[in-house]
C-alpha positions in Angstrom: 0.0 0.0 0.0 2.7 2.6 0.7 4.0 2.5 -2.7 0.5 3.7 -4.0 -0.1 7.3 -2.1 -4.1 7.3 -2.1 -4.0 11.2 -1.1 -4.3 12.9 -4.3 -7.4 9.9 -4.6 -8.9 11.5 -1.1 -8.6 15.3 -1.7 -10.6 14.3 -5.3 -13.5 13.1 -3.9 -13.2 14.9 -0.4 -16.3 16.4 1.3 -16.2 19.2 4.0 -19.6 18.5 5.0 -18.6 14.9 5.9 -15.6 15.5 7.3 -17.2 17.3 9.9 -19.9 14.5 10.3 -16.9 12.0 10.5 -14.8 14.2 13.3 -18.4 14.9 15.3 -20.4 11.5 14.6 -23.8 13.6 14.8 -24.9 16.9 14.0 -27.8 19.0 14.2 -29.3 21.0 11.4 -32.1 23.5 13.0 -34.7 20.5 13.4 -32.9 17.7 11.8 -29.9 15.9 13.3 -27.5 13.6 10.7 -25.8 10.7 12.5 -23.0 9.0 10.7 -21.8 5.5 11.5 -17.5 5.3 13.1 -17.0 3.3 10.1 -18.8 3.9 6.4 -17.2 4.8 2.8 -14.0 4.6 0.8 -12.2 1.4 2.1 -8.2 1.3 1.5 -8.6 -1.4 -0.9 -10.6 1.4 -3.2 -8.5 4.1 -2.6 -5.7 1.5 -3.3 -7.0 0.7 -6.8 -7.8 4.2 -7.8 -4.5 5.7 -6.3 -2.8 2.8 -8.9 -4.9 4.0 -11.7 -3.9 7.7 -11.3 -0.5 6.6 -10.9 -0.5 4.4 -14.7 -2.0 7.4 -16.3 0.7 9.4 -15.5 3.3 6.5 -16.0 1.5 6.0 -19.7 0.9 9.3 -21.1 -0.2 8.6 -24.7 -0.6 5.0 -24.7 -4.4 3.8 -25.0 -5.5 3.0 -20.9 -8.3 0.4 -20.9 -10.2 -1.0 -17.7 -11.6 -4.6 -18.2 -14.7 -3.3 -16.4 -16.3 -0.7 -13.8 -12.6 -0.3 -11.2 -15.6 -0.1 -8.6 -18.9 -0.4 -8.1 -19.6 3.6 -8.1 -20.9 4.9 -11.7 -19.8 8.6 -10.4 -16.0 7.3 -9.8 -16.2 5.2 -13.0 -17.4 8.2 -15.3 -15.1 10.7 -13.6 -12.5 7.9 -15.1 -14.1 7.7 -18.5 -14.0 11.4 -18.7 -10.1 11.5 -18.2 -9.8 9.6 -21.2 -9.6 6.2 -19.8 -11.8 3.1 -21.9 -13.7 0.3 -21.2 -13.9 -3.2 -22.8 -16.9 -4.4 -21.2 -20.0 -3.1 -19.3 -22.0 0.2 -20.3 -18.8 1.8 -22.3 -17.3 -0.9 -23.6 -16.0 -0.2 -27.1 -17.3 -2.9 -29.5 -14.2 -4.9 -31.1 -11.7 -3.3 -28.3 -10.1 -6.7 -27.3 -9.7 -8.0 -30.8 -7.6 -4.3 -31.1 -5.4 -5.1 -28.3 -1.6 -5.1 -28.4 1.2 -4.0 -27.1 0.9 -0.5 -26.9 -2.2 -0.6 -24.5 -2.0 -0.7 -20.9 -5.0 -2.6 -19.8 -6.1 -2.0 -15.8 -7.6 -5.0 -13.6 -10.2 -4.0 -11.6 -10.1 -4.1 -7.7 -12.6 -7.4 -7.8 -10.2 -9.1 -9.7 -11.1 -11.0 -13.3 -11.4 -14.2 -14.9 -8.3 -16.7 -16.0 -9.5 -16.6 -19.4 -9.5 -12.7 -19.4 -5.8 -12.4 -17.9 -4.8 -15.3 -20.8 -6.3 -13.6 -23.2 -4.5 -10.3 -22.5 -1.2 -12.1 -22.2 -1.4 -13.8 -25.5 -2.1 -9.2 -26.8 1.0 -8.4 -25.1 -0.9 -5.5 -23.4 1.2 -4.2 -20.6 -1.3 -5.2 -17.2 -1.7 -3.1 -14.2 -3.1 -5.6 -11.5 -5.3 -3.4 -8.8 -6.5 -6.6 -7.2 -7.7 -5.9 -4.0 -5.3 -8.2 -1.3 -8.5 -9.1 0.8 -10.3 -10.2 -2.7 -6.7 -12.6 -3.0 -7.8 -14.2 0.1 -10.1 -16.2 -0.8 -8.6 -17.4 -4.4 -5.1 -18.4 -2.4 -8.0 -20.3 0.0 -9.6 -21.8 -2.7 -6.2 -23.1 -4.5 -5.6 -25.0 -1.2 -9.0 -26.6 -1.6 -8.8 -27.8 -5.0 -5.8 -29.0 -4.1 -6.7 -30.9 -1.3 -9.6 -31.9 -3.2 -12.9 -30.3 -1.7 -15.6 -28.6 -3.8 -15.7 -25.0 -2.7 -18.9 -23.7 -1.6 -18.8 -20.0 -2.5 -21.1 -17.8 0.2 -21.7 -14.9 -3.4 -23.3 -13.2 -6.1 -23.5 -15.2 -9.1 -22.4 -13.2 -11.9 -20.5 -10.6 -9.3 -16.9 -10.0 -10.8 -15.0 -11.1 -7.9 -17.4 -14.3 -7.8 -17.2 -15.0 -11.3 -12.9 -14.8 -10.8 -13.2 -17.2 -8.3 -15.1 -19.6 -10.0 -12.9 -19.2 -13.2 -10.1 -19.8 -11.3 -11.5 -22.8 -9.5 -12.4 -24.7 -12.9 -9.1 -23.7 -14.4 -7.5 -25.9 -11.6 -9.8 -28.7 -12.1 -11.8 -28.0 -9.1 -16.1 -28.1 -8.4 -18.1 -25.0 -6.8 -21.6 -23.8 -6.2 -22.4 -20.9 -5.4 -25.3 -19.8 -2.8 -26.4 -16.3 -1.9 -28.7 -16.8 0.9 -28.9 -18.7 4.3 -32.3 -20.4 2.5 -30.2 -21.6 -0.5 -27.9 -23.4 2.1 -30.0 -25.0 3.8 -31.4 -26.3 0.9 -27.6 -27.4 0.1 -27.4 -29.3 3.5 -30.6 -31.2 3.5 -29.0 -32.3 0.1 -26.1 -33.8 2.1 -28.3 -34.9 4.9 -30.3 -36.7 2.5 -33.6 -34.8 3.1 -34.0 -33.5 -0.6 -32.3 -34.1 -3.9 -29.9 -32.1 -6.9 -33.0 -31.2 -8.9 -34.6 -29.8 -5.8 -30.8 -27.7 -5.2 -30.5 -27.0 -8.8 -34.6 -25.4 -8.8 -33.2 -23.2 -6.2 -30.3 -21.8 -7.6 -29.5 -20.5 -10.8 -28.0 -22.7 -13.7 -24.5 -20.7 -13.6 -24.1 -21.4 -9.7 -23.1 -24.8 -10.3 -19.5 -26.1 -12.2 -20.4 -27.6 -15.6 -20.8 -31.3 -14.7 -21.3 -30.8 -11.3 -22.2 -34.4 -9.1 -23.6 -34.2 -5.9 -22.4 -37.3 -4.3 -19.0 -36.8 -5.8 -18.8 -33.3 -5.3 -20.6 -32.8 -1.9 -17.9 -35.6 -0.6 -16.0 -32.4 0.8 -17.2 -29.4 0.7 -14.8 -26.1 1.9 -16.7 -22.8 2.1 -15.6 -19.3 1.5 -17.5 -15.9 1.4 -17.4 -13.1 -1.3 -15.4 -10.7 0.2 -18.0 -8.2 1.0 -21.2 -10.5 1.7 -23.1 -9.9 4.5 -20.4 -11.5 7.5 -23.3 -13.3 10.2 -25.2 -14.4 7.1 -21.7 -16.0 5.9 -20.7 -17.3 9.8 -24.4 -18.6 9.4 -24.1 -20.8 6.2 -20.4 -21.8 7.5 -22.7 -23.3 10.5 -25.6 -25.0 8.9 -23.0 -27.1 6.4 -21.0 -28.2 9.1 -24.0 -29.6 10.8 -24.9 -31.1 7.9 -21.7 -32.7 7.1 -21.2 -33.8 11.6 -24.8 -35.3 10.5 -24.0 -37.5 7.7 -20.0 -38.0 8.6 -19.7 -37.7 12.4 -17.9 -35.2 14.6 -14.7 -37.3 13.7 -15.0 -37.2 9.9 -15.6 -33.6 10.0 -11.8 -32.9 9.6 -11.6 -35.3 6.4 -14.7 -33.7 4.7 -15.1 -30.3 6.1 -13.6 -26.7 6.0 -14.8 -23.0 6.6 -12.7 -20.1 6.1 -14.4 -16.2 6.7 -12.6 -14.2 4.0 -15.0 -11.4 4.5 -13.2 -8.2 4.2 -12.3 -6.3 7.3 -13.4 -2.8 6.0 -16.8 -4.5 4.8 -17.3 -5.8 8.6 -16.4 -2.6 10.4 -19.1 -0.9 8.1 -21.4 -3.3 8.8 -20.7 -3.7 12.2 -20.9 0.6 12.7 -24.2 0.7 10.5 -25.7 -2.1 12.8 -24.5 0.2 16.1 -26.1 3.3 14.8 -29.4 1.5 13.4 -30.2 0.5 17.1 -30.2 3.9 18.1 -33.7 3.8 16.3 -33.2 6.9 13.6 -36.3 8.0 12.0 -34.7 6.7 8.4 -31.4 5.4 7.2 -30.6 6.6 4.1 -27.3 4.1 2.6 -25.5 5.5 -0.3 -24.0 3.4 -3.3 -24.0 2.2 -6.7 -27.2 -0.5 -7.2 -24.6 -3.4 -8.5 -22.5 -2.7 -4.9 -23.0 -5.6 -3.4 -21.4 -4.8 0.0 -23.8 -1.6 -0.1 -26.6 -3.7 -0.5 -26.2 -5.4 2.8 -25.5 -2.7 4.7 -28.9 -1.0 3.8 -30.3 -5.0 5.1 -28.7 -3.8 8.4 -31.4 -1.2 9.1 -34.7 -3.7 8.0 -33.3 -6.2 10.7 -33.0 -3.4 13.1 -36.4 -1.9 12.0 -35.3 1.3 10.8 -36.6 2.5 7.4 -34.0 2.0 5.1 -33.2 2.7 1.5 -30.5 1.9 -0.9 -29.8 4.9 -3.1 -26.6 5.9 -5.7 -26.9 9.8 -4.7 -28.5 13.3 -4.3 -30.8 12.9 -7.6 -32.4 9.9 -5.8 -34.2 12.2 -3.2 -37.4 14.1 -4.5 -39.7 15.6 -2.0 -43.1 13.4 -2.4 -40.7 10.4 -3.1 -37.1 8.4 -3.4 -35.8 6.2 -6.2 -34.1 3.2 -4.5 -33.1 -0.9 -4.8 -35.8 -2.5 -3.4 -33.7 -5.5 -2.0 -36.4 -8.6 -1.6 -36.6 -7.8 -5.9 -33.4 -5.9 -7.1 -35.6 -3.7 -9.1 -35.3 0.0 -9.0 -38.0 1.8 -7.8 -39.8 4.9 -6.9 -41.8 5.2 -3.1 -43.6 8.1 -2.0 -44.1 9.0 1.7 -40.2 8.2 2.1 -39.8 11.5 4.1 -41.1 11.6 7.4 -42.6 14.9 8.5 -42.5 14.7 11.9 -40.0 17.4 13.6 -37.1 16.8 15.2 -35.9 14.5 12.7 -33.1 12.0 13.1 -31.9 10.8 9.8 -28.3 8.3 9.6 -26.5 7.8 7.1 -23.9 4.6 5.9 -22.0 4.6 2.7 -20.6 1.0 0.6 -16.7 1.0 0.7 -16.7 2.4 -3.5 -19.0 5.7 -2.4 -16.6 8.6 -2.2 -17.3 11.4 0.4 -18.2 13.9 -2.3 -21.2 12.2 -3.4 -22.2 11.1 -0.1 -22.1 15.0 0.9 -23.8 16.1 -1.8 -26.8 13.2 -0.8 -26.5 14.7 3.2 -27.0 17.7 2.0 -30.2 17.6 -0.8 -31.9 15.5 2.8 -31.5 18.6 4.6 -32.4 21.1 1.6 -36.1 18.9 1.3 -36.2 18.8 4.8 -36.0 23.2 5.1 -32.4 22.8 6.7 -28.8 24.4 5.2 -26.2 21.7 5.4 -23.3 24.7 6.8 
């Protein structure tokens, strides 16, 4: 990390507003008081990964810089990219024909969730130089996975299918030779260890999850032998700790306490900043806020389950990507039991005084989480200075 100075990356995308609200905790605005958890926004890993791309542009002047896909999950930080000249090859921008034009005068940037074997082969066999911005907790669990392959347990992946780092993990996995499925919920996994128990079959597993969760060719009662389970890096970390204990009970049920150590492993590769946020969103949702307002890009998935920590606290809570999400007679936001973007009116409350807190994912920069802070106190008749 030291070789990568993210301070240039922190003055960009700094907010006055919220550097008071981080010194302070809580604030009051006339009537309305803005509470901000110990622990919410840019994580090290993001301002690691934009820190290296500001430092390859100014290695690379003149050469073509190409990202594989979004650097983060924040369409702000990934535009403010685009407009300093740097191209996609795949997602919204991608540039149709770009990795057939590869060679060695590009410079081609791996995102912070990592990519795919065949995507780092394929820009090998171009010659494009590679800047790798890898996020080391995202590592973890691929060096854990290795030794499972190795060892020879099917790796039960606690993720998003279709989620970048997911979808590196599982490459990698089946470029070693290995077996994984992939479950997002604590109800997919117990569907999963009633399989091993012997309470319900594949078809009834595979009805559950979707067709890309599985390896091609994937055998329960070979692959369920041993099962080793690992988290996406930025799931929610009890729901993880919860699958991690349902499949060891299934595998103690069917093996025995003794044969757990020939056909069982967990390993929490959740990543710290991802935790702490979590862990400071859940302290500051049991303070009972009127609302909790959690700012981040919809695909975010470590944003997503922060703004589940205020419905299991009871707290209104929505999951919006900035300031142009707030209206006064209603709020564009993820609605998370359906993924869908929606519109909700009576979002507001009117009641006065109003306590309002505020979390942001680990890819929302203090800039846009300031400007969000302060369009809540503009609808609610308050100045944010």
């Amino acid at each position: 990390m030291s070789q990568f100075d993210a301070t240039e990356v922190r003055l960009t995308w700094r907010s006055p507003l919220v550097e008071r609200l981080r010194e302070a905790g809580t604030l009051r605005f006339g009537k309305v008081e803005i509470v901000l958890p110990r622990s919410f926004g840019f994580c090290w890993g993001v301002d690691r990964a934009l820190a290296m791309v500001e430092e390859t542009r100014k290695m690379h002047v003149g050469r073509p810089l190409w990202l594989i896909s979004s650097i983060i999950h924040n369409p702000r930080v990934n535009e403010d990219l685009r407009r300093k000249g740097v191209r996609f090859l795949r997602g919204e921008h991608a540039e149709e024909g770009a990795w057939d034009r590869l060679g060695p005068g590009d410079v081609v940037i791996v995102p912070a969730f990592s990519a795919p074997v065949e995507d780092l082969e394929r820009l090998a066999a171009r010659r494009v130089t590679v800047v790798d911005t890898t996020c080391p907790w995202v590592i973890k669990p691929h060096k854990r996975t290795l030794k499972y392959v190795k060892e020879g347990f099917t790796t039960v992946i606690h993720g998003t299918v279709g989620h970048e780092e997911t979808e590196a993990t599982c490459s990698l996995i089946l470029h070693e030779g290995g077996a994984f499925v992939v479950v997002y919920s604590l109800g997919q996994a117990e569907v999963l260890a009633r399989v091993i128990e012997g309470g319900a079959g594949i078809e009834e597993l595979r009805a559950a999850l979707p067709a890309r969760a599985f390896s091609p060719d994937f055998a329960a009662e070979r692959d369920f032998a041993r099962i080793g389970v690992i988290n996406q890096t930025t799931m929610l970390a009890r729901e993880s700790r919860a699958i991690g204990d349902r499949l060891r009970a299934a595998l103690a049920w069917r093996d025995g306490e003794s044969g757990l150590e020939r056909s069982f492993r967990d390993f929490d590769t959740i990543c710290r900043a991802t935790q702490d946020n979590q862990d400071a969103a859940q302290a500051v949702a049991e303070t009972a806020p009127d609302l909790l307002l959690v700012v981040g890009g919809y695909d975010s998935s470590n944003t997503k389950n922060l703004a589940r920590v205020g419905d299991e606290a009871g707290v209104p809570a929505f999951h919006i990507e900035g300031p142009d999400c707030l209206h006064p007679h209603e709020v564009t936001h993820r609605e998370r039991s359906s993924g869908r973007i929606v519109r909700q009116a009576g979002w507001l409350p009117l009641r006065r005084p109003l306590r309002v807190a505020f979390s942001a994912g680990a890819s929302t920069p203090d800039a846009l989480l300031g400007e969000t802070i302060a369009r809540l106190l503009a609808l609610a008749g308050e100045k944010g200075d």
